[in-house]
N, CA, C and O atoms as a CHARMM CRD file, in Angstrom:
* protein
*
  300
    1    1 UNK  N     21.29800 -23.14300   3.56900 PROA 1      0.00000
    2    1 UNK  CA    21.33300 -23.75400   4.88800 PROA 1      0.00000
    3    1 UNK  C     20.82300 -22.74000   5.91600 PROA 1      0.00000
    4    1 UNK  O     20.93400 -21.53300   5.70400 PROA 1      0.00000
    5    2 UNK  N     20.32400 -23.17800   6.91100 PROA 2      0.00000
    6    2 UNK  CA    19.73600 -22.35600   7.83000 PROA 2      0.00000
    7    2 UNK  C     20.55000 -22.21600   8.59000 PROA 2      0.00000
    8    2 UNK  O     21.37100 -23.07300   8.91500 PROA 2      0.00000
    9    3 UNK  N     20.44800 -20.86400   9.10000 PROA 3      0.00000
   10    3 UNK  CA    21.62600 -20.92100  10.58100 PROA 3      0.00000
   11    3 UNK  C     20.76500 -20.96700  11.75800 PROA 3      0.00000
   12    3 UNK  O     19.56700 -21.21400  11.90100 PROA 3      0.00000
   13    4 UNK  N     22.01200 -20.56400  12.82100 PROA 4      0.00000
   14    4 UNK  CA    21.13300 -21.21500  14.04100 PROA 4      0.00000
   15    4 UNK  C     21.16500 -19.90100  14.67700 PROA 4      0.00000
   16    4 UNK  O     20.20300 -19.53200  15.34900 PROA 4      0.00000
   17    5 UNK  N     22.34800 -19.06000  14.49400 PROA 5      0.00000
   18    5 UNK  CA    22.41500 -17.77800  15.12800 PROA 5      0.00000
   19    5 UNK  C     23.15400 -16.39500  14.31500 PROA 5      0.00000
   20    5 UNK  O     23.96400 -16.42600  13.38800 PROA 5      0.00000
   21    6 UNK  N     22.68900 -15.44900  14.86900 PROA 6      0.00000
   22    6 UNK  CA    23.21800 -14.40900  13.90300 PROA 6      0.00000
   23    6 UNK  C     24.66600 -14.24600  13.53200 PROA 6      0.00000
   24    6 UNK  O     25.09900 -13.75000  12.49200 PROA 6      0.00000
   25    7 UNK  N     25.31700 -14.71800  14.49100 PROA 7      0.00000
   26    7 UNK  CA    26.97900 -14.85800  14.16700 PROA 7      0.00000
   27    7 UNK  C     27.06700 -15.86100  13.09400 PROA 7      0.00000
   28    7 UNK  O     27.97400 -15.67800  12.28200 PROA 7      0.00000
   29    8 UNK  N     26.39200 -16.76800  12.94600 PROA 8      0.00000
   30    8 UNK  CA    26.91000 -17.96200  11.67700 PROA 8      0.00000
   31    8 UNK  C     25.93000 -17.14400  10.29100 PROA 8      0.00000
   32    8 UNK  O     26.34300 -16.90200   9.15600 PROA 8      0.00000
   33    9 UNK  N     24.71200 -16.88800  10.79900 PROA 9      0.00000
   34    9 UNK  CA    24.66100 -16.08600   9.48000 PROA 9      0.00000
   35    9 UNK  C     25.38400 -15.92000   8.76500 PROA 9      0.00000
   36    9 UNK  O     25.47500 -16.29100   7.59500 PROA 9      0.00000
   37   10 UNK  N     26.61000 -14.74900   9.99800 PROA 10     0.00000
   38   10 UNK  CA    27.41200 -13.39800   8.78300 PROA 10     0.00000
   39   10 UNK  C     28.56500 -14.75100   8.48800 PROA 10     0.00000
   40   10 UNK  O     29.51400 -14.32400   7.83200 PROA 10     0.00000
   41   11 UNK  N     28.67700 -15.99400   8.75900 PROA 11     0.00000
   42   11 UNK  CA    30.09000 -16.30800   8.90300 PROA 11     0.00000
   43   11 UNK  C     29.62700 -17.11200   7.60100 PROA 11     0.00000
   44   11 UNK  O     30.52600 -17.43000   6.82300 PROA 11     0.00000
   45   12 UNK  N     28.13500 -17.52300   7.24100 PROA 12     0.00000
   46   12 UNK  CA    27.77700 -18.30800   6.39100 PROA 12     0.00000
   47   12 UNK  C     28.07100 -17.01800   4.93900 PROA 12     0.00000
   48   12 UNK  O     28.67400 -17.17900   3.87800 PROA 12     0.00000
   49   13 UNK  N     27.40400 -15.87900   5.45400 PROA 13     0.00000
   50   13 UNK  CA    27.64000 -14.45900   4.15100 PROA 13     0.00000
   51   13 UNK  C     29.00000 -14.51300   4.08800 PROA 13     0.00000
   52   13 UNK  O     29.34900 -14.91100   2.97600 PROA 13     0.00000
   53   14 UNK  N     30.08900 -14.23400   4.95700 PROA 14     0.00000
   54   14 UNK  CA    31.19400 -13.75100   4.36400 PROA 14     0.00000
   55   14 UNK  C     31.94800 -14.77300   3.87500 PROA 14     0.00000
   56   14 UNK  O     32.91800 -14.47700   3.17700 PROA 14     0.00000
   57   15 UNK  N     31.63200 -16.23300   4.16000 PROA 15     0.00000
   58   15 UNK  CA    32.50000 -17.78400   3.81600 PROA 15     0.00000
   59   15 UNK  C     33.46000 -18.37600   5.18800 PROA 15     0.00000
   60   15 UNK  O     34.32800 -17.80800   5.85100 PROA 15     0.00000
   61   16 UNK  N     32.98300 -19.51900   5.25800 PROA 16     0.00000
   62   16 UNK  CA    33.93000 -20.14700   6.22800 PROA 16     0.00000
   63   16 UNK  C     35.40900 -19.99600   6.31200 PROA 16     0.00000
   64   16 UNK  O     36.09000 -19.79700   7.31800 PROA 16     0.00000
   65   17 UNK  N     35.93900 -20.18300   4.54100 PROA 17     0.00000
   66   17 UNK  CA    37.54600 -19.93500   4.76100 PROA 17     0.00000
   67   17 UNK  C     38.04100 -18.21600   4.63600 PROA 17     0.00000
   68   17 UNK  O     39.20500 -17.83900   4.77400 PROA 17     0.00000
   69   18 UNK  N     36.97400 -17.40400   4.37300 PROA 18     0.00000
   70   18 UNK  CA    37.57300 -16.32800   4.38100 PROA 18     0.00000
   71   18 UNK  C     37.53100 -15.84500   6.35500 PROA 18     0.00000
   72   18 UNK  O     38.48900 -15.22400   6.81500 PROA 18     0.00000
   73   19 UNK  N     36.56100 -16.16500   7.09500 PROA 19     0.00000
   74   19 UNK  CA    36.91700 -16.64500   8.27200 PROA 19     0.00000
   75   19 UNK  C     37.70900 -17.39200   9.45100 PROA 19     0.00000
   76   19 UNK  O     37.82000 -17.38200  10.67700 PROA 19     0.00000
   77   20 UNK  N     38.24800 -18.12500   8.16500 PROA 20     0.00000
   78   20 UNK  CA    38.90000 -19.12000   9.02800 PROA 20     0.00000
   79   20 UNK  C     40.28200 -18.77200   9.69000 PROA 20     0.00000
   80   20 UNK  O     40.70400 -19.14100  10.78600 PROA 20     0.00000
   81   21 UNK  N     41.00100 -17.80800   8.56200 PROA 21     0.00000
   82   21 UNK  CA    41.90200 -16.95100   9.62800 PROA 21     0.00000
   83   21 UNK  C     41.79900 -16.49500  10.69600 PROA 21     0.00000
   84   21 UNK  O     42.68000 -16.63000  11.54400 PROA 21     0.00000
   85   22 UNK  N     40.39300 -15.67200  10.95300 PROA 22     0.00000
   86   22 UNK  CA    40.49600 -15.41600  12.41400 PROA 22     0.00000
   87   22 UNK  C     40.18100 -16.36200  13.37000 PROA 22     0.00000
   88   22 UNK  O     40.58200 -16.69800  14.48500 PROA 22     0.00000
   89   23 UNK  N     39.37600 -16.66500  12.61500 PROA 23     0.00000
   90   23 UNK  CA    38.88200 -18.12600  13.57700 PROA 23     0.00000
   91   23 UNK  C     40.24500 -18.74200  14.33500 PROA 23     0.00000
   92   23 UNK  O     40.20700 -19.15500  15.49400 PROA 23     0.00000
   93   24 UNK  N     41.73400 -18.74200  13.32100 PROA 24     0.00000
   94   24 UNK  CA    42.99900 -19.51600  13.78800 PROA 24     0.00000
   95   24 UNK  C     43.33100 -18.49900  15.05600 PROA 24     0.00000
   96   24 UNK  O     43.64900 -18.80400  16.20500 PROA 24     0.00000
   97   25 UNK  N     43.18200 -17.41700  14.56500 PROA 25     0.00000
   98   25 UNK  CA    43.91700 -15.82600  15.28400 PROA 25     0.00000
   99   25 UNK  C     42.79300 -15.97100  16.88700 PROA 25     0.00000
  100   25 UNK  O     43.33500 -16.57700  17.81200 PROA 25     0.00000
  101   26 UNK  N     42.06700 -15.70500  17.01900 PROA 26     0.00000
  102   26 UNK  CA    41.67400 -15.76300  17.94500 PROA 26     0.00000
  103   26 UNK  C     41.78300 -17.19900  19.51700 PROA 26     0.00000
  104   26 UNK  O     42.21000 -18.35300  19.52300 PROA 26     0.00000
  105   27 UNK  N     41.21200 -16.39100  20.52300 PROA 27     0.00000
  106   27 UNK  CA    41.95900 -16.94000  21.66800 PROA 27     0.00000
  107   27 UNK  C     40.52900 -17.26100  22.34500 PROA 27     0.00000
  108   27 UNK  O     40.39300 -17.86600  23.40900 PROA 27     0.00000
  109   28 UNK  N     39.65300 -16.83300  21.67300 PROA 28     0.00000
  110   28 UNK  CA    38.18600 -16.74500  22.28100 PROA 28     0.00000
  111   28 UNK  C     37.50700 -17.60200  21.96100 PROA 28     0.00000
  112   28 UNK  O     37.57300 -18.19900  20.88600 PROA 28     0.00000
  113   29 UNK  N     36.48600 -17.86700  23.14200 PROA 29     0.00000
  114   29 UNK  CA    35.65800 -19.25200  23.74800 PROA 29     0.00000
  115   29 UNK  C     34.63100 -19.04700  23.72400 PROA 29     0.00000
  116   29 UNK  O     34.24800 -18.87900  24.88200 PROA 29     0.00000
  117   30 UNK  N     33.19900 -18.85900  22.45800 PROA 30     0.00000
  118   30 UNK  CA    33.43200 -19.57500  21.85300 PROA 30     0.00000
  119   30 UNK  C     33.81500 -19.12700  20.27400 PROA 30     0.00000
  120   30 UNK  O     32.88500 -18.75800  19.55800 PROA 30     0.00000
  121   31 UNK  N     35.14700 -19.15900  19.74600 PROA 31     0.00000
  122   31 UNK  CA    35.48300 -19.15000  18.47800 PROA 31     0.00000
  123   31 UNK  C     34.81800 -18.11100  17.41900 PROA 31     0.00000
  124   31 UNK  O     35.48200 -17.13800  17.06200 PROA 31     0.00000
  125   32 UNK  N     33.55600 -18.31100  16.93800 PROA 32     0.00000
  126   32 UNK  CA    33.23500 -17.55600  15.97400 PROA 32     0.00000
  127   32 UNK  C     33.13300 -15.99000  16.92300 PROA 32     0.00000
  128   32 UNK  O     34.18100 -15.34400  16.88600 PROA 32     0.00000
  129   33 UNK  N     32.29900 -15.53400  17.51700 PROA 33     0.00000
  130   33 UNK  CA    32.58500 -14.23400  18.07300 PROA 33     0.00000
  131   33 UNK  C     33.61600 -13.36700  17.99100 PROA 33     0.00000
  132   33 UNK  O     33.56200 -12.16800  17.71500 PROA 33     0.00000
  133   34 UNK  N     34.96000 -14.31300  18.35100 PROA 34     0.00000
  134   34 UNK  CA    36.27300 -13.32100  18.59900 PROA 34     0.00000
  135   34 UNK  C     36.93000 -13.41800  17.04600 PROA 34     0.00000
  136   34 UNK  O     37.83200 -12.64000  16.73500 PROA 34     0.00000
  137   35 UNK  N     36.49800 -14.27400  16.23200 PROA 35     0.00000
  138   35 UNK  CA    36.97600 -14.33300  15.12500 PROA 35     0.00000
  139   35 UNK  C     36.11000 -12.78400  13.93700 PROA 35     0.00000
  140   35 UNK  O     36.60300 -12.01300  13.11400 PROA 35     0.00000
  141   36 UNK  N     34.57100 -12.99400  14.51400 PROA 36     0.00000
  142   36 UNK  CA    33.96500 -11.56500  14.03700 PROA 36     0.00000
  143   36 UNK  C     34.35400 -10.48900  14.28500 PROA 36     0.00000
  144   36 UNK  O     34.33200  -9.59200  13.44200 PROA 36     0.00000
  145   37 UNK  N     34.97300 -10.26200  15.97200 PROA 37     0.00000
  146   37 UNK  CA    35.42100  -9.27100  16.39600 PROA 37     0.00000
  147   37 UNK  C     37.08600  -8.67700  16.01400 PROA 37     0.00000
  148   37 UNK  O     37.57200  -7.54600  15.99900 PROA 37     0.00000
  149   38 UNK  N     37.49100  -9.67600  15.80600 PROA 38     0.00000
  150   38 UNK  CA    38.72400  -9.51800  14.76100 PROA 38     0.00000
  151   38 UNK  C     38.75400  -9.42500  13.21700 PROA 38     0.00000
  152   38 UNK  O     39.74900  -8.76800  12.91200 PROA 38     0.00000
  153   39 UNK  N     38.15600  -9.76500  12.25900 PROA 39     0.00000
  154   39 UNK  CA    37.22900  -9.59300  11.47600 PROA 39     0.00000
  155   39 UNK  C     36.33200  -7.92900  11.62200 PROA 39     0.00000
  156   39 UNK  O     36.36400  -7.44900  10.48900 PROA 39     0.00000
  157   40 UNK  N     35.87300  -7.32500  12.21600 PROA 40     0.00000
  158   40 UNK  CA    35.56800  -6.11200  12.62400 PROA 40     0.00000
  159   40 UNK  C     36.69400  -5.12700  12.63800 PROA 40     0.00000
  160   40 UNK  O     36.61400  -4.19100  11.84200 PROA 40     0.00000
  161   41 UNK  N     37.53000  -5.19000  13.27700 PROA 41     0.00000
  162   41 UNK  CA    38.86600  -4.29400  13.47900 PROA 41     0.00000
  163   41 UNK  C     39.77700  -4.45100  12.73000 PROA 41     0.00000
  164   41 UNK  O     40.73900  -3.68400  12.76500 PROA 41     0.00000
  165   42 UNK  N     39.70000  -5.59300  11.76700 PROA 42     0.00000
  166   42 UNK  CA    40.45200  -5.56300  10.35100 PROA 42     0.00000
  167   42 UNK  C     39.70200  -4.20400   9.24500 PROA 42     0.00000
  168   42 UNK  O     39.92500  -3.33800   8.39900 PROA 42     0.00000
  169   43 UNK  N     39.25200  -4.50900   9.61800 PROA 43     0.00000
  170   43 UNK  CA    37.74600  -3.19200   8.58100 PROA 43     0.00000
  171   43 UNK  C     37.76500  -2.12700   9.11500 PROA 43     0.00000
  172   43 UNK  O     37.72300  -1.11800   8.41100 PROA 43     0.00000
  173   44 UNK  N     37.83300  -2.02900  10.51600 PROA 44     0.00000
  174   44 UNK  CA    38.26000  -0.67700  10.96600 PROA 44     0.00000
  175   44 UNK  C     39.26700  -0.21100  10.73200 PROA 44     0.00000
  176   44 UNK  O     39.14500   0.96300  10.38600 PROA 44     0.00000
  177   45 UNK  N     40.69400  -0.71700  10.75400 PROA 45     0.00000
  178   45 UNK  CA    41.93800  -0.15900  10.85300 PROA 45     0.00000
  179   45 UNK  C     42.04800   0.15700   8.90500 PROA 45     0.00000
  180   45 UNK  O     42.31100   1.24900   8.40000 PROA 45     0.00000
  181   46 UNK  N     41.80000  -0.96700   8.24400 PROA 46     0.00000
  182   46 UNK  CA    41.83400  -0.59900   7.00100 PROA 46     0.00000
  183   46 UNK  C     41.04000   0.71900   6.46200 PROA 46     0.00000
  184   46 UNK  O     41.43900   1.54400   5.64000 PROA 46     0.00000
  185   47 UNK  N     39.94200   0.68300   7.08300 PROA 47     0.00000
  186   47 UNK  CA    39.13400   2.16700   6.93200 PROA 47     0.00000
  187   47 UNK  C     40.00300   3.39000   7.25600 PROA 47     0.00000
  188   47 UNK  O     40.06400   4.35100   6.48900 PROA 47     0.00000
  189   48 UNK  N     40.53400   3.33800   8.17600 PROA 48     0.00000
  190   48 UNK  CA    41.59000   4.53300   8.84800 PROA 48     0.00000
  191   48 UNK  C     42.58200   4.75700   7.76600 PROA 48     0.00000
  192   48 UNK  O     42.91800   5.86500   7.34600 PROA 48     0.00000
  193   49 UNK  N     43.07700   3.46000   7.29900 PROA 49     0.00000
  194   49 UNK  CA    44.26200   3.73600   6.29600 PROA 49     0.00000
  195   49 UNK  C     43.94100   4.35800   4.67400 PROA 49     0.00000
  196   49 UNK  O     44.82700   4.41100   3.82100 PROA 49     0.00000
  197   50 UNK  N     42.44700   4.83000   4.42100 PROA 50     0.00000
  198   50 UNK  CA    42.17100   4.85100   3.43600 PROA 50     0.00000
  199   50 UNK  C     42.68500   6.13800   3.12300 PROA 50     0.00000
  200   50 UNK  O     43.27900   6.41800   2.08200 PROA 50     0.00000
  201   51 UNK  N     42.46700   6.80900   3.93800 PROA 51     0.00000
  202   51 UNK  CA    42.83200   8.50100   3.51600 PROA 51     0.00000
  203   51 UNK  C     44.53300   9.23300   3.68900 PROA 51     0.00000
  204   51 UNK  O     45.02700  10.25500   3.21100 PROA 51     0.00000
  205   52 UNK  N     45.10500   8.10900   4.64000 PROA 52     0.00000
  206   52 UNK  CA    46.84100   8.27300   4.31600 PROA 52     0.00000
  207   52 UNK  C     47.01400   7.85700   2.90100 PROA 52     0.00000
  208   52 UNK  O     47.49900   8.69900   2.14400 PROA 52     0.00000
  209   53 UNK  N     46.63300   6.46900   2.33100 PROA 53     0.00000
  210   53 UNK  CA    46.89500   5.90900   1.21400 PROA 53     0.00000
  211   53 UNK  C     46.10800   7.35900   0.23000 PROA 53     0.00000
  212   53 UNK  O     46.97500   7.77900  -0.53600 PROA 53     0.00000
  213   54 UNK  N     45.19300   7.91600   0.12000 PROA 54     0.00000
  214   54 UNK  CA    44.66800   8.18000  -0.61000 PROA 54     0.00000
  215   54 UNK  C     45.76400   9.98400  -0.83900 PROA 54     0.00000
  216   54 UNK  O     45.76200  10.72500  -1.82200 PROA 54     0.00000
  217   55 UNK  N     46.18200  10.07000  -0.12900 PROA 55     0.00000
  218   55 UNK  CA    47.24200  10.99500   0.05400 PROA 55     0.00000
  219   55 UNK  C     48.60800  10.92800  -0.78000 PROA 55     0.00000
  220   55 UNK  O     49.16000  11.67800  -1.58500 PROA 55     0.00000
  221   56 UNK  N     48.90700   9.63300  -0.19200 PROA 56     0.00000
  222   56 UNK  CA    50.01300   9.20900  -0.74400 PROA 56     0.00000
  223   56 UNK  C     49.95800   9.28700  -2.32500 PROA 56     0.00000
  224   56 UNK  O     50.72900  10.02700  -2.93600 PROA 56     0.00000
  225   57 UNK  N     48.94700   8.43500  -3.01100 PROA 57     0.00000
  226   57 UNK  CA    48.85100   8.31600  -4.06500 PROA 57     0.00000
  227   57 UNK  C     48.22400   9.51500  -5.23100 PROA 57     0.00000
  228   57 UNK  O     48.15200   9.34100  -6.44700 PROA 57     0.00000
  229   58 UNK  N     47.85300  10.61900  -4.54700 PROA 58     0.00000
  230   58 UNK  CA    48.18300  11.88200  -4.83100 PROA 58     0.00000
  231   58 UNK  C     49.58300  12.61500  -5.13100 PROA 58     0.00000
  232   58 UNK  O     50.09700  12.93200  -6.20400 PROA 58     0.00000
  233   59 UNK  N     49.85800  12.71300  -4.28600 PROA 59     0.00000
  234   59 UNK  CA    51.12700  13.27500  -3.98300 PROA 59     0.00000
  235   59 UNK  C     52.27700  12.42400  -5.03700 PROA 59     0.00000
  236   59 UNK  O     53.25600  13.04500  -5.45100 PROA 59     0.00000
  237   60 UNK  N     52.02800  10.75500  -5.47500 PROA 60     0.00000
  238   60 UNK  CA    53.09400  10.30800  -6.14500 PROA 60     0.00000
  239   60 UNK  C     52.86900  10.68900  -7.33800 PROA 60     0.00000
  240   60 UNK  O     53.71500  10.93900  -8.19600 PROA 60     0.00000
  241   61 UNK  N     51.24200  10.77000  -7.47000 PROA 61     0.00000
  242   61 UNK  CA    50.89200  10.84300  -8.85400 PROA 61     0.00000
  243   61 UNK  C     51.68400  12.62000 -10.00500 PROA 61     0.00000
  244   61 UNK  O     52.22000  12.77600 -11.10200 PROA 61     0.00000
  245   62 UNK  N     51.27800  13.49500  -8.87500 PROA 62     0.00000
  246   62 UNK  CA    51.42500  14.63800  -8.85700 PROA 62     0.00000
  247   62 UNK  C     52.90700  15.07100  -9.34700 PROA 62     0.00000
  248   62 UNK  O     53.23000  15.97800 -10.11400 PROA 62     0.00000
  249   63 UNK  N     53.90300  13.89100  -8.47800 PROA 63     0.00000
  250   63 UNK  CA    55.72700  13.94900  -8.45200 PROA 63     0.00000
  251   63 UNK  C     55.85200  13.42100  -9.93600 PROA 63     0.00000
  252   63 UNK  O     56.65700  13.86100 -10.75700 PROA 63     0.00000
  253   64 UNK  N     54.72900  12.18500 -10.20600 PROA 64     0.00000
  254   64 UNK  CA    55.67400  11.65800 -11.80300 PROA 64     0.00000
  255   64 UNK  C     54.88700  12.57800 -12.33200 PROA 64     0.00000
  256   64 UNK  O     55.34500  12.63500 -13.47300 PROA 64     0.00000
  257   65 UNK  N     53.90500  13.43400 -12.28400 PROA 65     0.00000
  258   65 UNK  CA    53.58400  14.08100 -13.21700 PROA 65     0.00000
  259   65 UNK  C     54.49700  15.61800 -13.60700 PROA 65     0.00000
  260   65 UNK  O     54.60900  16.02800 -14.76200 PROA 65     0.00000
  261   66 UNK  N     54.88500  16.08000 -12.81000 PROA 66     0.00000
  262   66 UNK  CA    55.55300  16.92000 -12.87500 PROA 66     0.00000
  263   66 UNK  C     57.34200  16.53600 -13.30300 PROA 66     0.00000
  264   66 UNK  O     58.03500  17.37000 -13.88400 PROA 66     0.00000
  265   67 UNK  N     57.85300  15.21100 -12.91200 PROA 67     0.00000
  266   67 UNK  CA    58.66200  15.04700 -13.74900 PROA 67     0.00000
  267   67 UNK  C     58.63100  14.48900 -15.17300 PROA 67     0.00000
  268   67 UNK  O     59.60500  14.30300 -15.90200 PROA 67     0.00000
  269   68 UNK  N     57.34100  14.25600 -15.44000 PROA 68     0.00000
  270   68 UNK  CA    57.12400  13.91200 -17.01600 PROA 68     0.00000
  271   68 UNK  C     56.85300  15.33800 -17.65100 PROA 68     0.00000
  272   68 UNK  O     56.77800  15.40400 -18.87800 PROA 68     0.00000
  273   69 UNK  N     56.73200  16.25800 -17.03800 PROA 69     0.00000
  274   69 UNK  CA    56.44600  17.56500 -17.87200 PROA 69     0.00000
  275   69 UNK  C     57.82600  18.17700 -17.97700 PROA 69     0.00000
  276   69 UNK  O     58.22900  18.82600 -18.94200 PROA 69     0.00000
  277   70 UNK  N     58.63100  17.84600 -16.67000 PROA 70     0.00000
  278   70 UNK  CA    59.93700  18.46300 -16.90200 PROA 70     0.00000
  279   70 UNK  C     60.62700  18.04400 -17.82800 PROA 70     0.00000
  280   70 UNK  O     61.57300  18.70600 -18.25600 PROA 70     0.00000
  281   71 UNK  N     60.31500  16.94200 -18.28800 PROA 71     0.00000
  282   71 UNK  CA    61.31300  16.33800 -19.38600 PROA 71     0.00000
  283   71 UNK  C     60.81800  16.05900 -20.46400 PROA 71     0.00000
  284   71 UNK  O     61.60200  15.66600 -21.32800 PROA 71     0.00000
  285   72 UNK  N     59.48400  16.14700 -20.77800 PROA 72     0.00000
  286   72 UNK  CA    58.82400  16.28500 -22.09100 PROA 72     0.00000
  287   72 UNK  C     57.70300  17.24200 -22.59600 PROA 72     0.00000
  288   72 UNK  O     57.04800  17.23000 -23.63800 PROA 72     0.00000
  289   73 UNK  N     57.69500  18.06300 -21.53400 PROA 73     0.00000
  290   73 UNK  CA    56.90700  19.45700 -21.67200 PROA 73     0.00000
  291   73 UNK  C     55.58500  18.80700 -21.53300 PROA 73     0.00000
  292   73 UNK  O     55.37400  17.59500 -21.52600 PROA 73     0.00000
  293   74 UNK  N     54.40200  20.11700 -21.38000 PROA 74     0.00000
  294   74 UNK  CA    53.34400  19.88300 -20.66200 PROA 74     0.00000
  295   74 UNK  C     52.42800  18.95900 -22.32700 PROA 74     0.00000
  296   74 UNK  O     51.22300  18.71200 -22.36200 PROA 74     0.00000
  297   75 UNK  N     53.01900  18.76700 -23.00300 PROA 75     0.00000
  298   75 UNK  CA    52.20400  18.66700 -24.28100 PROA 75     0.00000
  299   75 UNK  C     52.69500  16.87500 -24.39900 PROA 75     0.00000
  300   75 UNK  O     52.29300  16.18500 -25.33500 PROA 75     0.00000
């Protein structure tokens, strides 16, 4: 299908219902924009969280590993 503008493009690439949440979330006139722009800052904030998470899951990995050595030796 052809679009008509670059916002339905991406809305046609990423899927209507994976959109359609923001589409609900938003307060903006007209609709698809504030739904991209929310859609945008979902991706941002998740980007930010990559390197706490990526920490975290170090650090747990590291704890069971060291209590699996304490209790069954490094072998």
């Amino acid at each position: 299908m052809a679009s008509n503008s670059p916002d339905q493009a991406i809305k046609e690439a990423l899927s209507a219902a994976r959109l359609g949440t923001y589409e609900a979330a938003t307060t903006a006139v007209p609709m698809l924009p504030g739904a991209l722009a929310l859609y945008a800052w979902n991706a941002q904030i998740s980007a930010a969280m990559l390197a706490p998470l990526h920490l975290c899951e170090v650090v747990m990995r590291n704890a069971v590993s060291d209590a699996l050595v304490a209790i069954y030796g490094a072998d």
